[in-house]
PDB file of N, CA, C and O in Angstrom, chain B, residues numbered from 101:
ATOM      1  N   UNK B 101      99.424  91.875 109.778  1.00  0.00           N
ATOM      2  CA  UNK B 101      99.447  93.315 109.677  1.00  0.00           C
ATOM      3  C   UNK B 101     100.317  93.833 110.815  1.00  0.00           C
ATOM      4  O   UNK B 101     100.400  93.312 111.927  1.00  0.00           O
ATOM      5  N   UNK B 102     100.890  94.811 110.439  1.00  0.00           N
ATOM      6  CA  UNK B 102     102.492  95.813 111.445  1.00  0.00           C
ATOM      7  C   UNK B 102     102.331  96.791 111.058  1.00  0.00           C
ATOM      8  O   UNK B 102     101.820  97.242 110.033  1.00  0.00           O
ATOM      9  N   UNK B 103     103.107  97.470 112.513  1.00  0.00           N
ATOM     10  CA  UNK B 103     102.887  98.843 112.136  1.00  0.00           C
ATOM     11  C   UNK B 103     103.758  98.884 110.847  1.00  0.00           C
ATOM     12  O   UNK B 103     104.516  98.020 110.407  1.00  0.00           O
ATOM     13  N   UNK B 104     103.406 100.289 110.289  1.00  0.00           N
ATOM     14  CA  UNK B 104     104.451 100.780 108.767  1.00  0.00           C
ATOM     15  C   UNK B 104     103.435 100.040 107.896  1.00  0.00           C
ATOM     16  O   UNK B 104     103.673 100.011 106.689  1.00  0.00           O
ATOM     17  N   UNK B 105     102.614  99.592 108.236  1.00  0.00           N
ATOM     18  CA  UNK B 105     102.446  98.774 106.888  1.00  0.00           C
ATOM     19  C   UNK B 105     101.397  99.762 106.093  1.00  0.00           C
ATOM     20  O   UNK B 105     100.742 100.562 106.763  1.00  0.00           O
ATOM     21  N   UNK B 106     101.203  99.695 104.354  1.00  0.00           N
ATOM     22  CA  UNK B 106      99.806 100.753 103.988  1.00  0.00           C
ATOM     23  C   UNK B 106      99.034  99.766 103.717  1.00  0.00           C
ATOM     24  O   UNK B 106      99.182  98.716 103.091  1.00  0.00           O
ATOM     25  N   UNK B 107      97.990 100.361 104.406  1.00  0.00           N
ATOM     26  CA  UNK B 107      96.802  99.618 103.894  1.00  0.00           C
ATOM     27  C   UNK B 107      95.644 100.830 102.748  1.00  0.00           C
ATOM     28  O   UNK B 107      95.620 102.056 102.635  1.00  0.00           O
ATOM     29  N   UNK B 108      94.775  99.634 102.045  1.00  0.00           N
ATOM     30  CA  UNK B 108      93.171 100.118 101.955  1.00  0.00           C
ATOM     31  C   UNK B 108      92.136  99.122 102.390  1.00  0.00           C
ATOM     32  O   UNK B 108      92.166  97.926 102.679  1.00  0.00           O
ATOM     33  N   UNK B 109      90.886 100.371 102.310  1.00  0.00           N
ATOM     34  CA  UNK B 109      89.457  99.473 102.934  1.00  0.00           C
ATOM     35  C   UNK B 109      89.617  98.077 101.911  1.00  0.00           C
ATOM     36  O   UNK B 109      90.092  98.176 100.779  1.00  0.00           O
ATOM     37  N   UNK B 110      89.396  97.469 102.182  1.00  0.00           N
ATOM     38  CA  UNK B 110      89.142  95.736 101.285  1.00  0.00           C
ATOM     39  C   UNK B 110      87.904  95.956 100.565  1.00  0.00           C
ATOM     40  O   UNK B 110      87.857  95.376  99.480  1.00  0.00           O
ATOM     41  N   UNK B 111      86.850  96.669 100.899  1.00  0.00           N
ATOM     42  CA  UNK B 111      85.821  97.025  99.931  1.00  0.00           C
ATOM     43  C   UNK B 111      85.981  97.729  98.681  1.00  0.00           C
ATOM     44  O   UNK B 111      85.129  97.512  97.819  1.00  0.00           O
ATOM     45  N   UNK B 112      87.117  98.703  98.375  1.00  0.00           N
ATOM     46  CA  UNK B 112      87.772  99.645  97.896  1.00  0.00           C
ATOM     47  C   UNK B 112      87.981  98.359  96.575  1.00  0.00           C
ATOM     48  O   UNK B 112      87.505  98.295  95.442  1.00  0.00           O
ATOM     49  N   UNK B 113      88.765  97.581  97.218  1.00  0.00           N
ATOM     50  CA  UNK B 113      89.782  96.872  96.326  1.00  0.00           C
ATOM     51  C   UNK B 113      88.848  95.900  95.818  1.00  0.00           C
ATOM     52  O   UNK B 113      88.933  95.791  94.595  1.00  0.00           O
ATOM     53  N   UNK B 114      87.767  94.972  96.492  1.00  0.00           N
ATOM     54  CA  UNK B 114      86.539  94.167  95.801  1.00  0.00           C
ATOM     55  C   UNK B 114      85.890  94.945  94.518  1.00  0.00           C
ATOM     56  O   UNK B 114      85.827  94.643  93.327  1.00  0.00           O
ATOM     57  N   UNK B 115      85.496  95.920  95.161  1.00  0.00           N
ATOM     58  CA  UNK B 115      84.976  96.519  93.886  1.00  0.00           C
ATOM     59  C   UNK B 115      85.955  97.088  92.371  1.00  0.00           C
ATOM     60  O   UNK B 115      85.491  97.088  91.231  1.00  0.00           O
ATOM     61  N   UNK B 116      87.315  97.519  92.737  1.00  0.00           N
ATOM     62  CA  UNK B 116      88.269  97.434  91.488  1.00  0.00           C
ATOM     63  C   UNK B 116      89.546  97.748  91.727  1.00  0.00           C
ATOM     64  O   UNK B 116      89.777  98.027  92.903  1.00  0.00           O
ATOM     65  N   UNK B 117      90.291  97.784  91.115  1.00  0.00           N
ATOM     66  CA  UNK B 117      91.600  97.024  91.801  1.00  0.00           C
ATOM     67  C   UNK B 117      92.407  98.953  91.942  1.00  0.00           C
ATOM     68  O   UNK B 117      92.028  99.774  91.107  1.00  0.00           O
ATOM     69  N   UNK B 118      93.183  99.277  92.758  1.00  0.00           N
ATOM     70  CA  UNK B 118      93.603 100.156  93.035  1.00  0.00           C
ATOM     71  C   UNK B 118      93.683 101.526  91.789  1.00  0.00           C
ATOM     72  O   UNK B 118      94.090 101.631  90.632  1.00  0.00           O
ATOM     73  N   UNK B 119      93.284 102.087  92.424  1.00  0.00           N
ATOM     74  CA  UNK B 119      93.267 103.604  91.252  1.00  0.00           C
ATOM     75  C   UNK B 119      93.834 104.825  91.936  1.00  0.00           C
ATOM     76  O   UNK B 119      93.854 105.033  93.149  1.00  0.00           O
ATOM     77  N   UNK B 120      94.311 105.628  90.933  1.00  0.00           N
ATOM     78  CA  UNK B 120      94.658 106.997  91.877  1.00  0.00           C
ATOM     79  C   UNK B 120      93.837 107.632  92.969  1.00  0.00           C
ATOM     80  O   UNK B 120      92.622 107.435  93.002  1.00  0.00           O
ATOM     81  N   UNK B 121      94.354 108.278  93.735  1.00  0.00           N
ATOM     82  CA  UNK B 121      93.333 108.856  94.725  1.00  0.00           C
ATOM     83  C   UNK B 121      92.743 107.932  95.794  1.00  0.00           C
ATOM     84  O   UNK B 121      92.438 108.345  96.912  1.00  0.00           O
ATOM     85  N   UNK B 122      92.605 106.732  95.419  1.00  0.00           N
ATOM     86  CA  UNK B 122      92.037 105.696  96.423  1.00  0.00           C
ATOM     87  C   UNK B 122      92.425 106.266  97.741  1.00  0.00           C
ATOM     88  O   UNK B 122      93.324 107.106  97.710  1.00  0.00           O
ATOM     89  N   UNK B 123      91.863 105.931  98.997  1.00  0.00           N
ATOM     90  CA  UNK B 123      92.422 106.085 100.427  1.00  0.00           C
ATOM     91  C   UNK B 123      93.625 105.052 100.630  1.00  0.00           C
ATOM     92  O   UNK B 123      93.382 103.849 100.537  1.00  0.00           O
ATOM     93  N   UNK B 124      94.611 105.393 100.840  1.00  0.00           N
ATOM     94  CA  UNK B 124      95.704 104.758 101.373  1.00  0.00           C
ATOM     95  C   UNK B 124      96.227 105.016 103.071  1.00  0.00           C
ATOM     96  O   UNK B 124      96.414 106.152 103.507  1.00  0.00           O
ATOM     97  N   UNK B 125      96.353 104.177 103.633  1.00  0.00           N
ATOM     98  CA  UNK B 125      96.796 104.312 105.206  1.00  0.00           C
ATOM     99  C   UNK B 125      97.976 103.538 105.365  1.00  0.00           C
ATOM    100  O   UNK B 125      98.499 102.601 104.761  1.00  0.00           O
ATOM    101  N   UNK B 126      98.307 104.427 106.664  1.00  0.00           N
ATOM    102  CA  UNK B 126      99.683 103.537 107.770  1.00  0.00           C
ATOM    103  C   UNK B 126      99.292 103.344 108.587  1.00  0.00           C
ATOM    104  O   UNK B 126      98.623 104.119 109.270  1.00  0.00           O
ATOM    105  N   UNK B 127      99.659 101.857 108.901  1.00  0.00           N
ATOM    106  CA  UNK B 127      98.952 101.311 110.498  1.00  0.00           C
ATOM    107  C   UNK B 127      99.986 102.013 111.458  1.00  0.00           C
ATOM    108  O   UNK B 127     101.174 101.960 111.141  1.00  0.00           O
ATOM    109  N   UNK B 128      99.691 102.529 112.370  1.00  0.00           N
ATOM    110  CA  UNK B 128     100.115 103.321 112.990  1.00  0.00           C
ATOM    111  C   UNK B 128     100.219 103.036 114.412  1.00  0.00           C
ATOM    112  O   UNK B 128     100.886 103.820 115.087  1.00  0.00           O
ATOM    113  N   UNK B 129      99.344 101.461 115.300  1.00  0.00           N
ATOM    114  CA  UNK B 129      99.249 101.498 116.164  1.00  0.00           C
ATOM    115  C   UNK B 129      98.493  99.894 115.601  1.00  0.00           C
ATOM    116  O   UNK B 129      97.778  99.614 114.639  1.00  0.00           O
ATOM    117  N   UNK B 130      99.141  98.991 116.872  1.00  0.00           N
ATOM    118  CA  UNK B 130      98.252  97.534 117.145  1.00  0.00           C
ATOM    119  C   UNK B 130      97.378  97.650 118.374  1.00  0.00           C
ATOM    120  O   UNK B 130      98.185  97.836 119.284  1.00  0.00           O
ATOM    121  N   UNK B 131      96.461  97.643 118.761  1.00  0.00           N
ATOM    122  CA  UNK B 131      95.221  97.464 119.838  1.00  0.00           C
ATOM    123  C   UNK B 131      95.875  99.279 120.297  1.00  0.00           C
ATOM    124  O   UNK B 131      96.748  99.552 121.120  1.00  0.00           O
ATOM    125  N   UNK B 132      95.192 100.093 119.552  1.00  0.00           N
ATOM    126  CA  UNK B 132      95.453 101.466 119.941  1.00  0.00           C
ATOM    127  C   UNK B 132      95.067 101.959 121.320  1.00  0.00           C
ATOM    128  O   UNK B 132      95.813 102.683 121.978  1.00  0.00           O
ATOM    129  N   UNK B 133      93.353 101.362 121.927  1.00  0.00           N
ATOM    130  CA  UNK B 133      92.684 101.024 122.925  1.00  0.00           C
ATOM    131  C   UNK B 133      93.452 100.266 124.084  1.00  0.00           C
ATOM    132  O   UNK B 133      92.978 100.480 125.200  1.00  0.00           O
ATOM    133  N   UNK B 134      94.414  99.525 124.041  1.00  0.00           N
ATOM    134  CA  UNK B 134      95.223  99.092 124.880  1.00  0.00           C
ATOM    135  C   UNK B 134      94.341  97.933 125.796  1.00  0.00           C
ATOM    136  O   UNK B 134      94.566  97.560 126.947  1.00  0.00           O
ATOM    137  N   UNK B 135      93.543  97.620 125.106  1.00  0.00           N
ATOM    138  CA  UNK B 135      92.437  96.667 125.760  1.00  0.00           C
ATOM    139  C   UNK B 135      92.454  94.960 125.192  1.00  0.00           C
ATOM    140  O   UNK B 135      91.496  94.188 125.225  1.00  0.00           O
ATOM    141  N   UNK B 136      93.565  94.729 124.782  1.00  0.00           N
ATOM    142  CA  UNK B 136      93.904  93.319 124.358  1.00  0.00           C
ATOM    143  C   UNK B 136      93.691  93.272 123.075  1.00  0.00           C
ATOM    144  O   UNK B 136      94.380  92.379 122.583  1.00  0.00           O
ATOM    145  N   UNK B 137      92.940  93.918 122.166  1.00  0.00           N
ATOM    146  CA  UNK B 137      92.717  93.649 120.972  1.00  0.00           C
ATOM    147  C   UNK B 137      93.187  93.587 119.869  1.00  0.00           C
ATOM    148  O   UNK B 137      92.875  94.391 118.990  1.00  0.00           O
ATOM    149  N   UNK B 138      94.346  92.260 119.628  1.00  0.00           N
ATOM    150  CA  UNK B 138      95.309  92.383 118.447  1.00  0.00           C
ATOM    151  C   UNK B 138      94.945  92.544 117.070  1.00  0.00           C
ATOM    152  O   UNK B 138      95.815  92.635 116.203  1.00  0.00           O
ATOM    153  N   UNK B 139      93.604  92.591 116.783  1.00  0.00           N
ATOM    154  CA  UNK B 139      92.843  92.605 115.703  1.00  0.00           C
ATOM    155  C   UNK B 139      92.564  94.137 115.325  1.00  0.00           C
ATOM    156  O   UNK B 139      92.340  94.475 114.163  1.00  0.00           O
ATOM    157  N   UNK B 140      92.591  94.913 116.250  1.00  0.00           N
ATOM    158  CA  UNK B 140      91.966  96.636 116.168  1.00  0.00           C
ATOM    159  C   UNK B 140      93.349  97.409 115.553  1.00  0.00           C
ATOM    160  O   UNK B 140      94.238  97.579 116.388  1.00  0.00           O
ATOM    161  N   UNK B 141      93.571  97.808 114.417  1.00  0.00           N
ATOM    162  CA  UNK B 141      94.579  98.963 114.440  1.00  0.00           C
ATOM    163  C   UNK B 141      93.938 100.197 114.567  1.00  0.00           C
ATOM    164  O   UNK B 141      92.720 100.357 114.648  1.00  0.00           O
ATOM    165  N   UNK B 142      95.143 101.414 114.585  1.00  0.00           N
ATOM    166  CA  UNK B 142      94.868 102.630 114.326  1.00  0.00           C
ATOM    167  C   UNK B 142      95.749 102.704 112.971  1.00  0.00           C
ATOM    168  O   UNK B 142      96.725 101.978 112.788  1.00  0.00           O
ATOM    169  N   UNK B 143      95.191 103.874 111.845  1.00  0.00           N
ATOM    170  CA  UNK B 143      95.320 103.896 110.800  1.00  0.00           C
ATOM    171  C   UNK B 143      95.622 105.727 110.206  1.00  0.00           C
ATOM    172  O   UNK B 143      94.765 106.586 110.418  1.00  0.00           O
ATOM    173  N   UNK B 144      96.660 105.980 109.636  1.00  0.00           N
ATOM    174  CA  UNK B 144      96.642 107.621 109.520  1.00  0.00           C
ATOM    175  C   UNK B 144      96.402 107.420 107.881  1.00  0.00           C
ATOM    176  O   UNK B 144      97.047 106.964 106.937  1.00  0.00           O
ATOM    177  N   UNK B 145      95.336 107.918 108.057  1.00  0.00           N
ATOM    178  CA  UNK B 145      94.557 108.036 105.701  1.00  0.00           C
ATOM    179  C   UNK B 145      95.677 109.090 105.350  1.00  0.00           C
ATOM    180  O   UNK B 145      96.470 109.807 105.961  1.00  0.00           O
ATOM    181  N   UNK B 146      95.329 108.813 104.055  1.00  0.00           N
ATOM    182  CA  UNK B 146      96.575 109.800 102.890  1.00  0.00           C
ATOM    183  C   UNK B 146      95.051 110.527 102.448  1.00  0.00           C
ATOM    184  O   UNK B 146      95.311 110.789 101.273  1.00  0.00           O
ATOM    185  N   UNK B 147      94.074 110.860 102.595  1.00  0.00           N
ATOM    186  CA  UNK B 147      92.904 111.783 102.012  1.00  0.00           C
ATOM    187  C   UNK B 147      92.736 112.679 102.698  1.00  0.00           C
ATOM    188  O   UNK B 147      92.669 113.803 102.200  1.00  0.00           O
ATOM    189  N   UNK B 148      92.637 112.528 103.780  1.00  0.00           N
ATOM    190  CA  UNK B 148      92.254 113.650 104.937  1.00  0.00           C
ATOM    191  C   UNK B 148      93.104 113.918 106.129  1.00  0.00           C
ATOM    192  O   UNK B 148      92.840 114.814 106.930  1.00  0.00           O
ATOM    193  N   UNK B 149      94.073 113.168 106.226  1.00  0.00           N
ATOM    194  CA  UNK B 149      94.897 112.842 107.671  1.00  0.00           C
ATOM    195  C   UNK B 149      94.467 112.406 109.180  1.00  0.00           C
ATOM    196  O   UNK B 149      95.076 112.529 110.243  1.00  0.00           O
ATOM    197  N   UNK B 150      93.153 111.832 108.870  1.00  0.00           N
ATOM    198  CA  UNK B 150      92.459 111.194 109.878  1.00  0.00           C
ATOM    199  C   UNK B 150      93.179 110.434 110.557  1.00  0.00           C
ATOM    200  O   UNK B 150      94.109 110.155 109.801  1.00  0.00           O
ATOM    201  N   UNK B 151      93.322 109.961 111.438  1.00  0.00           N
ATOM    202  CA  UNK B 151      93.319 109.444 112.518  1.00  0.00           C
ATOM    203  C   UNK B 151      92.043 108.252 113.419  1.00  0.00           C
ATOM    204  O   UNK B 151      91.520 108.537 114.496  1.00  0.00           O
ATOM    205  N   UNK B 152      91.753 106.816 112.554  1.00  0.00           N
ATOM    206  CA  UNK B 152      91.023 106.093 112.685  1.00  0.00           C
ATOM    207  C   UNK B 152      91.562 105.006 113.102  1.00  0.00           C
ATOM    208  O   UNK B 152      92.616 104.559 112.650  1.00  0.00           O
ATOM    209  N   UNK B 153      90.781 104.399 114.146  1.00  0.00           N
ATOM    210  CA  UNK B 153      90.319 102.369 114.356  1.00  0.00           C
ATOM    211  C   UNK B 153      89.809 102.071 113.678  1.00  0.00           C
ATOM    212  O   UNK B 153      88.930 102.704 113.092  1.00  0.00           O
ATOM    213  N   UNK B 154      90.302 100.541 113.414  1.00  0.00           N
ATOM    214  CA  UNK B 154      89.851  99.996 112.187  1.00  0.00           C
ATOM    215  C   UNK B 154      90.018  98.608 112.612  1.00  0.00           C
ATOM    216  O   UNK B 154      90.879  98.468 113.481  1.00  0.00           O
ATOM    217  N   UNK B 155      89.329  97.376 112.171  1.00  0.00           N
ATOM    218  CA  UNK B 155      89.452  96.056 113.083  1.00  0.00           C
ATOM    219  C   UNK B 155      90.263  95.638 111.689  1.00  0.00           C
ATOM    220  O   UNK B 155      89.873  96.291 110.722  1.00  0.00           O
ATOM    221  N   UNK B 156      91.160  94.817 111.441  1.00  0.00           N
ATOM    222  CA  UNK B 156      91.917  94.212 110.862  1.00  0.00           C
ATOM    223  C   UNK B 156      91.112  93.570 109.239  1.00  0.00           C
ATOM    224  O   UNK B 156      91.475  93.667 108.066  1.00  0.00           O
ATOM    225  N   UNK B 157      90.105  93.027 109.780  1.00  0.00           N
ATOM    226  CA  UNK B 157      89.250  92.515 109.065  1.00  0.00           C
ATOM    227  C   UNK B 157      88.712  93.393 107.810  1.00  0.00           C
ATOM    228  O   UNK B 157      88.274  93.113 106.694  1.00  0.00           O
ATOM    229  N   UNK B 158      88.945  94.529 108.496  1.00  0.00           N
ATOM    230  CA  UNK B 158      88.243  95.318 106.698  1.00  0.00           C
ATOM    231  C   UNK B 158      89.163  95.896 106.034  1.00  0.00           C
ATOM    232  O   UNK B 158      88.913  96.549 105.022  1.00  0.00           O
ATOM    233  N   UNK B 159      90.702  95.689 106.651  1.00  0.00           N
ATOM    234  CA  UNK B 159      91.847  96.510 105.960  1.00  0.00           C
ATOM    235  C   UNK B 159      92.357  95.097 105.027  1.00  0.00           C
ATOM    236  O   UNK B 159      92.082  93.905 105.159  1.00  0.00           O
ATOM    237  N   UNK B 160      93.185  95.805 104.086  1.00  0.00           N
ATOM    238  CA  UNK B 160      93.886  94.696 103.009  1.00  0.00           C
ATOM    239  C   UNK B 160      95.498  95.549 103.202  1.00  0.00           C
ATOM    240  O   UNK B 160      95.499  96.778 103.131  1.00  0.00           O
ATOM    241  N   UNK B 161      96.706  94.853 103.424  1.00  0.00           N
ATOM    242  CA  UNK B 161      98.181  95.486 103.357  1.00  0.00           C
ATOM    243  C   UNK B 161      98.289  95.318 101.770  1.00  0.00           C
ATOM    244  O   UNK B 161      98.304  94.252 101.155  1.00  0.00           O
ATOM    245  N   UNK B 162      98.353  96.484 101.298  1.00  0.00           N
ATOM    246  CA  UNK B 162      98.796  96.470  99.803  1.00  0.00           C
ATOM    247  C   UNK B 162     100.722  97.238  99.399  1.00  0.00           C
ATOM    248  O   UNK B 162     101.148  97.642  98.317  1.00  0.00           O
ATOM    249  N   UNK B 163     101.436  97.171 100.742  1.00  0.00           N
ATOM    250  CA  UNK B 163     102.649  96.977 100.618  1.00  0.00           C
ATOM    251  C   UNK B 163     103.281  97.051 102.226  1.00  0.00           C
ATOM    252  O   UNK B 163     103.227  97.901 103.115  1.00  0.00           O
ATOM    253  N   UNK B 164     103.745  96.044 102.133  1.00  0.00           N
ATOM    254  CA  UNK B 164     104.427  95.823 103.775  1.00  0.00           C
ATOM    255  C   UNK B 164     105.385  96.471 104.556  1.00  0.00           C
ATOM    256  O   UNK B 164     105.679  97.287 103.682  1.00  0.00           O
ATOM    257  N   UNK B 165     106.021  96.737 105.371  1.00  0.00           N
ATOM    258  CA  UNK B 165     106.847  97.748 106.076  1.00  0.00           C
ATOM    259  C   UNK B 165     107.879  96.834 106.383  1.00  0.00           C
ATOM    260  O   UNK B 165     107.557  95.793 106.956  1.00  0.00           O
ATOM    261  N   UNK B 166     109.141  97.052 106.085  1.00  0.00           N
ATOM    262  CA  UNK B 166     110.283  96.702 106.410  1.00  0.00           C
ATOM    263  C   UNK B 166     110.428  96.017 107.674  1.00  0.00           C
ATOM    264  O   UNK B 166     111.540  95.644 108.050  1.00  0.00           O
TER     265      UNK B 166
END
């Protein structure tokens, strides 16, 4: 996972495979915390324009960034 890249929650996608409206994000930041953690992104949603951490582990890249 890189920045640019979109992700969704991986729970999203277990339960059925991408639909309109789903939450879509840009990783926006690797260890946003600046505390070693290459596993933690920050993430900007296409639903609300949030601004979230997210540990690597629950995001899925469903198209990669150049």
């Amino acid at each position: 996972m890189k920045v640019g890249d979109l992700v969704m929650y991986k729970y999203d996608l277990d339960r059925q495979p991408p639909v309109d409206g789903a939450p879509v994000g840009i990783v926006s930041h690797i260890d946003p915390e600046e505390i070693g953690d290459q596993e933690e992104v920050l993430v900007w949603w296409s639903d609300d324009g949030a601004l979230m951490n997210h540990s690597m582990e629950y995001l899925v890249v469903v198209n990669e960034s150049r």
